[in-house]
N, C-alpha and C positions, 0 to 999 in steps of 0.2 A: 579315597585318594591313592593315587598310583603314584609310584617312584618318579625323579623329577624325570625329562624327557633328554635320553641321551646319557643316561647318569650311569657307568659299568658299577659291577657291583663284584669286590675283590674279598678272596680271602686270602689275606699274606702271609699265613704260613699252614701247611698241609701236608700230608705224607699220603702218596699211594702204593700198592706192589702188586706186581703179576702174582700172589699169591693172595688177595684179599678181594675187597671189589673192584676197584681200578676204576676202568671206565664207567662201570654203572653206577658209582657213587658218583663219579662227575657229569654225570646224567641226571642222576636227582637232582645235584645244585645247579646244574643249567635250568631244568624245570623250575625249581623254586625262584627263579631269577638272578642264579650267578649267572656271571660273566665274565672273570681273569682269578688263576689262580696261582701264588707262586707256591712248585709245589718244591719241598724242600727233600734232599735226598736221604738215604738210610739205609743201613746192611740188610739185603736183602737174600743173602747164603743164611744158613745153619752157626755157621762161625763167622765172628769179626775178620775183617782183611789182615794177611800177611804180608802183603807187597802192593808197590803201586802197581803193579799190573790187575791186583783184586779189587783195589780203588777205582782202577781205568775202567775194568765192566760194570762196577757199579753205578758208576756216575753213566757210562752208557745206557744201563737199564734205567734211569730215570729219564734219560731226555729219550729212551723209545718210548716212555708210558705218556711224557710230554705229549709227543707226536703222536700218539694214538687218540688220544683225549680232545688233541685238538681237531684231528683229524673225524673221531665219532660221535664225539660231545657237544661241537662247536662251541669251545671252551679256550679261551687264550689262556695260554700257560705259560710261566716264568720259569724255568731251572736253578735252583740253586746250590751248590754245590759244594760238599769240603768232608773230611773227616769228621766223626763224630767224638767229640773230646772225649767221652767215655771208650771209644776204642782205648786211645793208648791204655788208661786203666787195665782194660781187661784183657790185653794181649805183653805188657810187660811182664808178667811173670814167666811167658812162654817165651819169649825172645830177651828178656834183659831190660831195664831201664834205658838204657844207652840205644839200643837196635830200636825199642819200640817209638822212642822219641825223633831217632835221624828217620821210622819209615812215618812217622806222623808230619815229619816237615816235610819231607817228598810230596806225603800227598795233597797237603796245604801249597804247596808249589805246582799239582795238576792241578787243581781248583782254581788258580789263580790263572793259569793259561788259558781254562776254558771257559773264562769271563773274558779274557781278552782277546780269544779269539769267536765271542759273542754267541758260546754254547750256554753260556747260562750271564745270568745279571749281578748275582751276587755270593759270597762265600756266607757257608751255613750248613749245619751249625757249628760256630764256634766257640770256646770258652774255656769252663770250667764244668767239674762235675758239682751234682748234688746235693750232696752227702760227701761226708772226712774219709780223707785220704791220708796213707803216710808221708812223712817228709819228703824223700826222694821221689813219691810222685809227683807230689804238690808242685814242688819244684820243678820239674820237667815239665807238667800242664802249663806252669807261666811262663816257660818258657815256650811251648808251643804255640801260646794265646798273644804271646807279642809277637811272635812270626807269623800268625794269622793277621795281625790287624796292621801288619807294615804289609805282607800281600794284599789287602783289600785296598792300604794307599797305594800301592803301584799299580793294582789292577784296574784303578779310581772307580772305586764298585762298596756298596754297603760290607759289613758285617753283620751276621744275623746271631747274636749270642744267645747260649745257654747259660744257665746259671743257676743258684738256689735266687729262691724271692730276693729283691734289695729294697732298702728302706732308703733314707735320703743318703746318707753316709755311701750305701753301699752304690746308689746312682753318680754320686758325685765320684766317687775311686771310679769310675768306668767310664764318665766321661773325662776325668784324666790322664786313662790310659789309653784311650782312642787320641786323645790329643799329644801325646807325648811320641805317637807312631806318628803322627802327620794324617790322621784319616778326617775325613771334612766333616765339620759339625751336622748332624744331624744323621751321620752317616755309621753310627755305633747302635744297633738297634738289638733291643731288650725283647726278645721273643716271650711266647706268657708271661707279660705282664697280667699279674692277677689281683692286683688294687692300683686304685689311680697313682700317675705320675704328677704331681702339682706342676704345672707349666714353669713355675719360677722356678724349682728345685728339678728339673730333669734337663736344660739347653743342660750341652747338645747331646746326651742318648733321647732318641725315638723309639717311645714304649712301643708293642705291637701289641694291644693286650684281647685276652683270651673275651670271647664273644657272647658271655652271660650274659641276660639281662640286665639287670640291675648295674651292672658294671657299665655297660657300653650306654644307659640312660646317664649314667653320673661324667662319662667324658665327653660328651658329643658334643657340648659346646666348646671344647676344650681349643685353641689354637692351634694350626696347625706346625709340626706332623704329628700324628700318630695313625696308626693302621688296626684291622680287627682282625682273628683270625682265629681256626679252629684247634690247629693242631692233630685235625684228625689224622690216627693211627692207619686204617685199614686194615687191620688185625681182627680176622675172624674169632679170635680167642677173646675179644673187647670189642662188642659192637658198639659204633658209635662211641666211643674214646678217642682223643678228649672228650669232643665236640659234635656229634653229627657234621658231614658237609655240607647241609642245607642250612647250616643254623646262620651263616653270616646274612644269604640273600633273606632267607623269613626275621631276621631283626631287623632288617632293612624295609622291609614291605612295611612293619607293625610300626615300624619310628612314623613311617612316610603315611599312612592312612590315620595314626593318631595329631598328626599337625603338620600341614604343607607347608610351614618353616621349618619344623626340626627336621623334614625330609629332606630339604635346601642342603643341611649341614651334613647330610652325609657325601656333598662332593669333596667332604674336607681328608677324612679317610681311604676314602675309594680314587680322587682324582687329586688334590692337590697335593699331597704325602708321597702320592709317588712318583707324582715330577720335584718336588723337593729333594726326595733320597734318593730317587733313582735318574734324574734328570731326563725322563719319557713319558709322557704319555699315555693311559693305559686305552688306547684306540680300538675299536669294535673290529672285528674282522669283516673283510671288505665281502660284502653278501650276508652277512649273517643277522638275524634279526635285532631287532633294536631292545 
């Protein structure tokens, strides 16, 4: 049994760099039978960013590696963009709580431009760190995590949150706080998710959960949205951390040749999740194999 006809096949969350494999790892998962990837962005210097001007090249470097992938790979790629909540952590001791928080809104406010002016789709990642922080961090992180998800309402674009694991308590506080910004149900989404979200207990955050086995057999009939994804690093120091990039299209082959209905329900991740949350279509490129 082959994957249904027409059916992309998406990993929604990834990381590449000019420093790891880049395009030949999106070369494996085009072979393996990917087909759209959103790849999410990451500090790709020696040191975390000082200034949005270090933000500005970084989110460049991610939509060239976009364009090169798309361009070698014949791979549709997504951009997603924003500060890494862990930044502020680790550059406040060097500039101050106060400096590192107003350059964290800054660049939560580039991220937001370059969704509206349709460099990338969505902001990511955003959050929380995880692992304990001091007070006065703590406090500046929610502060920065409500200025992220009031950018994602005005940029009318997802959030892609970081975070330690949440149980039900901790889904429900987060889809309270995406609703108290104003950002649209289902539009607060839980990046590694690494055990099910029960569909009653998670409206409106949308898990994106990590692409085990065993994991993505127990949500696939789950309603939709939810997404799969790898999280891969490209970090030559961690091969194939999290996830290998091939691993979303080969669980997708394995679902599809074990039962031509559970293969059905993989348009529920790969196509209808992401006109839910993203309100498009994830369309073939025009020439490119099927």
């Amino acid at each position: 049994m082959t994957l249904p006809p027409g059916l992309p096949v998406v990993d929604h969350h990834c990381h590449l760099s000019p420093a790891g494999e880049g395009v030949t790892a999106a070369k494996r998962f085009r072979a393996a039978g990917g087909t759209h990837l959103f790849l999410a962005t990451q500090n790709y210097a020696a040191r975390v960013p000082r200034s949005v001007d270090d933000y500005r090249a970084q989110f460049e470097t991610t939509e060239a590696l976009a364009r090169r992938v798309t361009a070698e790979a014949d791979v549709v790629v997504y951009s997603v963009v924003a500060p890494y909540p862990i930044d502020l952590v680790r550059v406040a001791p060097e500039l101050g709580v106060a400096a590192a928080l107003e350059l964290h809104l800054a660049a939560l406010d580039l991220a937001g431009r370059w969704v509206r002016e349709r460099r990338a789709v969505a902001l990511g990642e955003v959050g929380r760190p995880h692992f304990p922080v001091s007070p006065e961090i703590g406090s500046a992180i929610e502060t920065a995590f409500r200025h992220a998800l009031v950018v994602a309402r005005e940029s009318n674009c997802p959030a892609i949150v970081h975070s330690d694991d949440l149980d039900t308590a901790g889904v429900r506080e987060l889809a309270s706080r995406g609703a108290e910004a104003g950002v649209r149900a289902g539009r607060v989404v839980k990046h590694y998710a690494r055990a099910r979200f029960a569909p009653a207990d998670r409206s409106p955050v949308t898990p994106s959960y990590l692409a085990r086995r065993e994991l993505v057999r127990e949500v696939l009939h789950d309603p939709a949205p939810w997404f799969l994804e790898t999280d891969f690093l490209d970090d030559r120091k961690r091969p194939g951390a999290v996830l290998d990039l091939a691993t979303v299209p080969r669980r997708a082959a394995a679902i599809a040749q074990g039962s031509p209905a559970d293969g059905e329900l993989l348009w529920i991740p790969f196509m209808d999740s992401v006109e839910k949350v993203y309100g498009f279509r994830p369309e073939p490129r025009a020439g490119s194999a099927p």
